[in-house]
Each structure stands twice: as structure tokens, then as C-alpha cells.
C-alpha positions in Angstrom: -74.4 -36.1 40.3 -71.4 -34.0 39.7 -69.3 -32.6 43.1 -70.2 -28.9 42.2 -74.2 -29.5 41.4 -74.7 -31.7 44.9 -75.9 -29.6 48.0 -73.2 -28.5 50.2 -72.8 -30.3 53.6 -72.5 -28.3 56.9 -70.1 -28.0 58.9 -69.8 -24.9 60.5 -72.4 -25.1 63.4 -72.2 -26.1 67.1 -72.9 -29.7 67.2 -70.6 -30.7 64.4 -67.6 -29.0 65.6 -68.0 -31.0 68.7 -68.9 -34.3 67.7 -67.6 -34.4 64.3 -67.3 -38.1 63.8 -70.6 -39.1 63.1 -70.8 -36.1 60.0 -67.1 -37.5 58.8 -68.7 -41.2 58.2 -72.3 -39.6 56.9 -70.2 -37.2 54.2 -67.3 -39.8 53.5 -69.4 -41.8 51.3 -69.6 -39.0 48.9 -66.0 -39.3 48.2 -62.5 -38.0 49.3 -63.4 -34.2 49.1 -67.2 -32.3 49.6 -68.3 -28.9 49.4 -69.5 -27.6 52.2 -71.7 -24.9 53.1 -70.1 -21.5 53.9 -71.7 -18.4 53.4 -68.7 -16.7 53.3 -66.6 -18.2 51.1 -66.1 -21.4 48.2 -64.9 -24.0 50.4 -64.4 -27.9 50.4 -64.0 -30.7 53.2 -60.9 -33.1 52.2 -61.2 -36.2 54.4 -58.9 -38.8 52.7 -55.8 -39.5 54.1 -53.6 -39.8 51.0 -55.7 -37.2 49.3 -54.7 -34.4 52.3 -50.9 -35.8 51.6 -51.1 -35.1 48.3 -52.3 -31.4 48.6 -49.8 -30.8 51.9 -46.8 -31.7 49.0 -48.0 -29.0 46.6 -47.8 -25.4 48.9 -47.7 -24.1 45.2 -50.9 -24.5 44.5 -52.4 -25.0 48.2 -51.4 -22.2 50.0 -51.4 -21.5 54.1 -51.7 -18.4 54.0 -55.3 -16.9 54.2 -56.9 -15.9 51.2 -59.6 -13.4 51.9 -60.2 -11.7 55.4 -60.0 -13.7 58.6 -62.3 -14.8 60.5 -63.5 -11.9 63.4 -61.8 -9.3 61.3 -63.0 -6.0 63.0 -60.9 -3.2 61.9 -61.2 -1.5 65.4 -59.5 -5.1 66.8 -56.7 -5.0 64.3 -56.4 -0.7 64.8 -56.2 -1.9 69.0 -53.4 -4.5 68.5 -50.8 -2.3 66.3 -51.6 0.9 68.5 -51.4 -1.2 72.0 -49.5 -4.4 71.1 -47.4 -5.0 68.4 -49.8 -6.5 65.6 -50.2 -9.5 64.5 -46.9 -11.0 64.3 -45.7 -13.2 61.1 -46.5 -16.8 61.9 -45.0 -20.2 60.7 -48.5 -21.8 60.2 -49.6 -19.4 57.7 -46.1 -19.2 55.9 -45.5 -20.9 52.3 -42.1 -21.0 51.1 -39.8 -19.8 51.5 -40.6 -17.9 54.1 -41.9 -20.7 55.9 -38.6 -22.7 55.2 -36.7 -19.9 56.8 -38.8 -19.9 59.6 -38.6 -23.8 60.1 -35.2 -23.9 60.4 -35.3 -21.6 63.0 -37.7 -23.3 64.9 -35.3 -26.9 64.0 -32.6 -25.4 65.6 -34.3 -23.9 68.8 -36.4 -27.1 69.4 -33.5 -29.0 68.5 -33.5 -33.0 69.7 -31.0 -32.4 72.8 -33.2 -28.9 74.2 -36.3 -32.0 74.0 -34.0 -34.4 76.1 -33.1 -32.0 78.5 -37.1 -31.1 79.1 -37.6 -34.4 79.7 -36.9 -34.8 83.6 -38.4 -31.6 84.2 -41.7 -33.0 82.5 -41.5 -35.7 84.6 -40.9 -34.4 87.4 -43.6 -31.3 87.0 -45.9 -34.5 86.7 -45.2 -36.5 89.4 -45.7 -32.9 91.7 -48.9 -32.2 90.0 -50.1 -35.8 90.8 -48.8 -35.2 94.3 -51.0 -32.7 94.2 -54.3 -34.4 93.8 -53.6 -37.8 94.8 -54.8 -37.4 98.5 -58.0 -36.0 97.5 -58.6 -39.3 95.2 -60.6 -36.9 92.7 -59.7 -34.5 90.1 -61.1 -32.3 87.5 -58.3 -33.9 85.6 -58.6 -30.9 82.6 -57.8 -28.2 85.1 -56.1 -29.7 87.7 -53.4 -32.0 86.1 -53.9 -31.2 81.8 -53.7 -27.7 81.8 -51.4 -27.4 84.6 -48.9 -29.6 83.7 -48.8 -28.1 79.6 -48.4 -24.7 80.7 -45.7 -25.4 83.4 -44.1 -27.5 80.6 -44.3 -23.7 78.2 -42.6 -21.9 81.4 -39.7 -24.0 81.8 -39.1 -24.0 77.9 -39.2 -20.2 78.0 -37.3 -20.0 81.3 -40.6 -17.9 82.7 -41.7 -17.5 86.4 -44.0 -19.9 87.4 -46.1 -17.6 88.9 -46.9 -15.7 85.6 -49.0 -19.4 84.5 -52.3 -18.3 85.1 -52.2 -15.0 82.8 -50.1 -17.5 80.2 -53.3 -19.1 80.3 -55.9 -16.0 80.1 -53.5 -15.1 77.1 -52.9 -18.0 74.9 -56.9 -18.5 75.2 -57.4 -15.4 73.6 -55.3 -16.6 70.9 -57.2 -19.4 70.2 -60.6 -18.2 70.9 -60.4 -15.2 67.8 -58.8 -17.7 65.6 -61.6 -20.5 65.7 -65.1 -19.1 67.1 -67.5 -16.1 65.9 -66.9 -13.2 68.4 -68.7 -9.8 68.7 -66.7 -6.4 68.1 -66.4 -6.0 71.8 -65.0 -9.9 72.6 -62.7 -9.5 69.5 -60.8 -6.3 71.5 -61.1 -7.9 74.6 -59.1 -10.8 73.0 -56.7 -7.9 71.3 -55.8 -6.4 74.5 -55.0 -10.0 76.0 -53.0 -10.2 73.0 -51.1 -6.9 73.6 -50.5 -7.8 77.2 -48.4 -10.8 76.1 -46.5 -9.4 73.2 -45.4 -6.5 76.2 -44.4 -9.7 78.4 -42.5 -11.5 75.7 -40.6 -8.3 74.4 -39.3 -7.4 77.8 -38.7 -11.2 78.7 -36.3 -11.2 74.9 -35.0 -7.6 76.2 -34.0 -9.0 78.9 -32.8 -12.6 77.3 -30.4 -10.0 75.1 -28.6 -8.7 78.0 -28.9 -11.6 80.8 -28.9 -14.7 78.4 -30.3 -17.9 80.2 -30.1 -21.6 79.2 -34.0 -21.8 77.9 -35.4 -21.7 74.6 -36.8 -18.2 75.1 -32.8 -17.1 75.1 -32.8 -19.3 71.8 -35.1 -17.2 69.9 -34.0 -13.7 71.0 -30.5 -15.1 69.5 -31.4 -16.7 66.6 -30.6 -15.2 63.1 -31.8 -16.3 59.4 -28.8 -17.6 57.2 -28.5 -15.7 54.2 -26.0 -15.9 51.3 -24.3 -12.9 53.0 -24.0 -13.7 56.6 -26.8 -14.3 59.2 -29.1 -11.7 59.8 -31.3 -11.3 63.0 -35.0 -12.4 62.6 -37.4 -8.9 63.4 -39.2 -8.6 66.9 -42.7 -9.2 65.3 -41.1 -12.5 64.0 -39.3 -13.8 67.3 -43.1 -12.6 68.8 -44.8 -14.5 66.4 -42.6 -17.7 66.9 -42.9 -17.3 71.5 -46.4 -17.3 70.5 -47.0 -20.1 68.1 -45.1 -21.9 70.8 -47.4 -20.6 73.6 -50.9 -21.3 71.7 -49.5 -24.8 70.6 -48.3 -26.1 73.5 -51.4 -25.2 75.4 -54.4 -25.6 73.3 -53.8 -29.4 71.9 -51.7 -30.4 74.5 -54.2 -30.1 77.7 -56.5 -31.7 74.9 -54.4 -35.1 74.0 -53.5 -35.0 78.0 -57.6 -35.3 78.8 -58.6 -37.6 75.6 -55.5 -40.1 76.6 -57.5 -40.3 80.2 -60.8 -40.7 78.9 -59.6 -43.9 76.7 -58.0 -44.9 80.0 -61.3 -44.6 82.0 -63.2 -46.2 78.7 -60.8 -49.2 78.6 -59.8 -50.4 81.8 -57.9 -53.7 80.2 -56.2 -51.5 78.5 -54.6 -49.3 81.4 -54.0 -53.0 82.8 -52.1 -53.9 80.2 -50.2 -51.0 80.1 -49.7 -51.3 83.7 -48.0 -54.7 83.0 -45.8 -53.5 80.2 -44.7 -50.0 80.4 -43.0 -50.1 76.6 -47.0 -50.6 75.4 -47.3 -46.5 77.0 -46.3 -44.9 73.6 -48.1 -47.1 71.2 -51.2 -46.1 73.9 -50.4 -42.3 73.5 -50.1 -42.4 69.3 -53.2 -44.6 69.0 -55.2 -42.0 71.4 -53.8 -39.4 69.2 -55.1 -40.7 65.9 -58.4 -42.0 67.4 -60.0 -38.5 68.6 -57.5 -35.9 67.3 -57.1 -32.6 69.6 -56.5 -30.6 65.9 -59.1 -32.0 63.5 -58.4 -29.1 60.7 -55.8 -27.0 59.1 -56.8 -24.5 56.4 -55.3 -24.1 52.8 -56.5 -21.8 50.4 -55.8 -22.3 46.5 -53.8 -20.4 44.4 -55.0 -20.6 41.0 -58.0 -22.0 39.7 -57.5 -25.9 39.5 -59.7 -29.1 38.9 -58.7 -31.3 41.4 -60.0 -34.8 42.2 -63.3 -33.9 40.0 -63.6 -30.7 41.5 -63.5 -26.8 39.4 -62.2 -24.9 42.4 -61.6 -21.5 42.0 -58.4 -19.0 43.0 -58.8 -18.3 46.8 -61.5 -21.2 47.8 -60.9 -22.5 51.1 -59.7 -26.2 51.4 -60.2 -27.1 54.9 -57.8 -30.4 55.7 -59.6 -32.7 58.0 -56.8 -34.6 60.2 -59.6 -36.0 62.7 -61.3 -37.5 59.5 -58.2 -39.0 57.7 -56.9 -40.8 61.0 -60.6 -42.6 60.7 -60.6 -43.6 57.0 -60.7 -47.0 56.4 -58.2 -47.6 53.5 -55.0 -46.1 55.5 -56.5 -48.3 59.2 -57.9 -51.0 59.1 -61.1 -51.1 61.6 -60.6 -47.1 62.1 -63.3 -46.8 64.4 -61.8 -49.4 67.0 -59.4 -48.0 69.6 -56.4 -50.7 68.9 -53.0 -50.7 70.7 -51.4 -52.8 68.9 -52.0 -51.3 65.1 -49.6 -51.9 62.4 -47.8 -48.4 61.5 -49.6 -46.8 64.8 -47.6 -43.4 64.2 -48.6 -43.1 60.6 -51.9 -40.7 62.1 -51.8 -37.1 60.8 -52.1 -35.6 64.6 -49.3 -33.4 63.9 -50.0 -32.8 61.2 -48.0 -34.0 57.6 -45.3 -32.4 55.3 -43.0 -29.0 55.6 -46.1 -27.5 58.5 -46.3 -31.2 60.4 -45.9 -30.2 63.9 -42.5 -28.6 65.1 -43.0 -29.3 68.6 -44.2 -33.3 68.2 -41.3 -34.5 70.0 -42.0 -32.8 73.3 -45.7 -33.4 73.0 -45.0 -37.1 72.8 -43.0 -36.8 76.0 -45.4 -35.0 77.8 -48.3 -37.8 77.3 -45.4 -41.1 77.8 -44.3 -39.8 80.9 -47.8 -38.2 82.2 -49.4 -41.7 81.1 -46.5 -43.7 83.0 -47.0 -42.0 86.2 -51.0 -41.6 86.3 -51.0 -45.4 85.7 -48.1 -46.2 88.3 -49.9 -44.1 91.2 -53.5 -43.8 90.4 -55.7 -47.0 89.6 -59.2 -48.0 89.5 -59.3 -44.7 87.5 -63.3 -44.0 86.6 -65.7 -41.0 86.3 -67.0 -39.3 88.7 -69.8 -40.3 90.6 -73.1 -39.8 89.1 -71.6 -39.4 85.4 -71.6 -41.5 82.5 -69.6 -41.0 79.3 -72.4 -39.2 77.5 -72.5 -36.1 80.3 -69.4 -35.3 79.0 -69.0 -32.4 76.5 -66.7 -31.6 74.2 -65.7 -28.1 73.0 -65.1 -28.0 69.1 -63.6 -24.8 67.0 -62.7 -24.7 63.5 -59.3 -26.5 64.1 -59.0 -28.1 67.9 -61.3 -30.6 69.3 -61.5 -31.6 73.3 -63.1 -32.0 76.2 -64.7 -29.2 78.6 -64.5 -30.6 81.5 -63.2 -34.5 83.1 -63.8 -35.2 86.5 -62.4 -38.6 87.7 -61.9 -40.3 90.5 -59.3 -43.0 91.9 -58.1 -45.2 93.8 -54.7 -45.0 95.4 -51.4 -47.3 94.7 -49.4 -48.5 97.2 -45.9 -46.9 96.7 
């Protein structure tokens, strides 16, 4: 049957956003890209790993920036956000070149290797205080109380904000996330603008004050940072240092609490494993990369296409929607060999797509990875016997599923103390 006469697969419903795997084996067989049902707009599923490679190489013809209008695109929303905020800002993940170039190397020099060393102790030492925290009780609802906490700390010491301020961070960078992946009403979309618009007001008065009190913290970085151009640097715009704070914000929130939680859940799966870990501390990062590329916390990116094309045996036409499925392509059998197993010790174990691949592969990968080594390395050294808790088995746990980030709802554990 040819790609274009077969019945489009769906996606976009409930139980496949959250358990996705099970639709990425059924739809695999029908070859490295499927059309799939959108009412909306022309849009295909790419779930082969080389395949999604070979479009991320070509931002010529597969765009990121959205073709078409977004998804929850109310005008009132949009009207509420430039009369009470300060729109929506220019951001990196929906930049081509070479805009998005410009914008990369901003981000390079801000999140630059030694700023990611220097986090370090402060990572570790935000997790051994949130650990403190819960280790007396010997239970946890490990997304709120350790996740979540400990990746929105990690966003106020990179921006140099008061902790106190963490638990709006958190009502705000929800709101982000929530209009960019689920269907909301008219009234949820402006209730999601005016959390918008209360951040943008935080971070411009935060760079204000960056300008005339500079501080050493990547927030300082930004308000200073300038694009080079053939004539001299020039200053980036406030809606483009905004949309970089928040990029930052959303990111390091969002997937971050859900790698932390996933990373636990394998532990609480595979006891031998957190054994063997516990026995040789240099096997913690090949534990973090392989959780990474077994259940990914971004399963999709979006690319539109730029003119019409065939591509791989598909007619697509000028503005179709090419959704790139990293959750699928760190499961496809040619680039792992036994995908579905959860396996430490995997040849080319950072070769996953979790961060993405190409010029939009994740800016901030670095610090991520430090935040699971070092959260892994102390949850192991001072918590064992880790299990769920009582009365729960592995199927009573949900996940929550958007359009691009996958995780889990909730994770309560429980544990045994180590001696110290």
C-alpha cells in the first residue's frame, strides 16, 4: 500500500501520550515514517533514528519554526500577554538559522563548561540537604519532595534568584509547558497568559537590576550578553534575553524533575542494579544515560516542512507537520541492540537522542547530566532497600504525557536508612 493511501495512526489522544511505547512498536513496522491522524493539520510520525538525523541536518527544508497557528491560539490569550506581559518572546527552539545560530552562541557562552563546573558543588550540595530533608521520615513522594525541588533550586542558583521565589518559579514555568502541549479552554489559556506575564515582570526587574548591581550568576550573563556582528557587538532586545531566562526556566524544570523520577523508578525496578552501582560508583553515569534513552522525559520535537518534498516515499506538502519522535528512536532496534532491555553496560550508551541531535540538541545537557550523577550518587549512598510504597505496584503508577515531555505524576517510595 502506498504511505499516503494507508489510514493514518493516532496519536494524539490521552492513553498514547502516556504510554507511547506500545503504539511506537505497533506503528514501527510500517516503516521509518507514518502519517498520523490530525484533524488539524498534514502530519507524519518519524521514529527512525538515522532517519530523525537526517532531517535535524537539513533546517532548510525542515523547519522549527511553526507553520500554521499554534496550538491554544486564542487571540484574547495572545491580546492578554502583549498588553500585560511582554509577548511571546523570540525562542531558540523555534529559531532556524541564522537566527538560531546567533542565539546559540549566546546561550554557548552563558552556559559555558566552567559556569557548569562551578554549579556542580552547589548541586550536590542542594541534594544532599534535600535528602536530609526526607531521610528521617524513610518515605517520600520522591517527584515533589526531592525531583522538583532539587531542579528548581538548581534554576535559582543559575539565575542567582531568592530561594524563596521557588514555588511561583514553579506555578510559572507550568504554565509554560501546559499551553505548549495540552488542549486548553479560552479561560485556562489566559490563566496561563497572566502566569506568563507575572514572570516576564520578575525577570525584567531581576535583568534591571543585573544591569546596575551585576552578580556572578548566569542571569547577570544574559542581561550582558551582546550578538557579534561584522560591526561591533550589539545588545540582544529584552524580549530575546526574556525568551532565553525562560527557555532556561521551562527546560530545566519540566524534563529534569522527569529524568530525576524515571532514574528512581529503574532503581526501584532493578534492585541489582542499584547494587551494582552501589559497588562501583563510575557505573552512576552509564546508569543515568541508559535511563535517559530507555523512557525519555522529551519524546517529541516538532518540524514543519518548507517546500513540498518527497521524502523517504512520502509527497509531503509545504507546511505539514513532522513530529520527531526521540522516545521512539532511542527504542529502534537497528541503532540498540535489544532496545527494549534496560542495559548498563551498552556499547555507545550516550549515542540516545534525549537531548535531542544537531544545531537544537540540548544546550543545557551538561548540567542535566550533573544533576542525575550526583542526585543518583547520593540517593544510593544514603537511602537503600529503595521500593514503592506500601500497597502499590508498578502498574498504579501513572504517567502524564503532552505532545513533547513524558513522566511520571506521582512516585511515592519508601527506604531504608544507611549507616553514615
Amino acid at each position: 500500500m502506498h504511505p499516503e493511501a494507508q489510514e493514518g495512526f493516532v496519536f494524539f489522544e490521552e492513553h498514547t501520550l502516556t504510554n507511547p511505547y506500545d503504539f511506537y512498536d505497533c506503528v514501527r513496522q510500517s516503516g521509518p515514517i507514518v502519517r498520523i491522524e490530525n484533524p488539524h493539520r498534514e502530519t507524519y510520525m518519524v521514529l527512525d533514528f538515522d532517519v530523525i538525523r537526517e532531517i535535524t541536518k537539513q533546517p532548510e527544508l525542515f523547519s522549527s519554526r511553526p507553520a500554521g497557528r499554534n496550538l491554544n491560539f486564542y487571540p484574547k490569550a495572545v491580546a492578554y500577554l502583549k498588553e500585560h506581559g511582554y509577548g511571546f518572546s523570540p525562542q531558540i527552539i523555534t529559531a532556524d538559522p541564522p537566527l538560531h545560530t546567533v542565539y546559540r552562541n549566546v546561550f554557548a557562552r552563558v552556559l559555558r563548561e566552567k559556569r557548569a563546573h562551578q554549579l556542580r558543588p552547589r548541586i550536590v550540595e542542594i541534594a544532599a540537604e534535600l535528602i536530609d530533608n526526607i531521610v528521617d521520615e524513610k518515605e517520600c513522594e520522591f517527584v515533589m519532595d526531592y525531583a522538583w525541588r532539587l531542579a528548581i533550586l538548581v534554576i535559582a542558583e543559575m539565575l542567582g534568584v531568592d530561594r524563596n521565589d521557588i514555588a511561583q518559579f514553579r506555578r510559572w514555568a507550568n504554565a509554560w509547558v501546559l499551553q505548549l502541549e495540552q488542549p486548553l479552554s479560552e479561560d485556562e489559556m489566559l490563566e496561563c497568559m497572566k502566569n506568563i506575564a507575572e514572570l516576564q515582570h520578575y525577570l525584567v526587574a531581576a535583568l534591571k537590576d543585573r544591569v546596575a548591581n551585576p552578580r556572578d550568576d548566569i542571569l547577570t550573563d544574559f542581561a550582558a550578553a551582546t550578538i557579534d556582528q561584522e560591526n561591533g557587538d550589539e545588545p540582544l532586545s529584552l524580549r530575546e534575553v526574556l525568551g532565553m531566562c525562560e527557555a532556561l526556566i521551562i527546560a530545566g524544570n519540566d524534563t529534569a524533575v522527569s529524568a530525576l523520577s524515571l532514574g528512581m523508578l529503574r532503581l526501584i525496578e532493578r534492585p541489582k542494579i542499584a547494587e551494582r552501582i552501589r559497588g562501583d560508583r563510575k557505573l552512576i553515569a552509564n546508569f543515568a544515560e541508559e535511563s535517559l534513552r530507555y523512557e525519555s522525559a522529551v519524546q517529541n520535537n516538532f518540524r514543519s516542512v518548507a517546500e513540498d518534498i518527497e521524502f523517504h516515499g512520502h509527497k509531503m506538502s509545504k507546511g505539514a507537520q513532522i513530529l520527531l519522535c526521540w522516545g521512539a528512536a532511542n527504542r529502534d532496534p537497528v541503532a540498540f541492540e535489544n532496545a527494549d532491555q534496560f542495559d548498563i553496560d551498552r556499547a555507545g550508551i550516550r549515542k540516545h537522542q534525549s537531548f535531542g541531535y544537531g544545531i537544537h540538541a540540548c544546550a543545557g545537557a551538561v548540567i542535566a547530566r550533573q544533576e542525575l550523577t550526583e542526585s543518583y550518587c547520593l540517593l544510593l549512598e544514603r537511602l537503600h532497600n529503595i521500593r514503592l510504597a506500601d500497597g502499590l505496584s508498578l502498574a498504579d503508577l501513572k504517567r502524564r504525557g503532552g505532545a513533547v515531555t513524558h513522566g511520571l505524576e506521582r512516585l511515592p517510595i519508601q527506604f531504608d536508612v544507611a549507616r553514615r
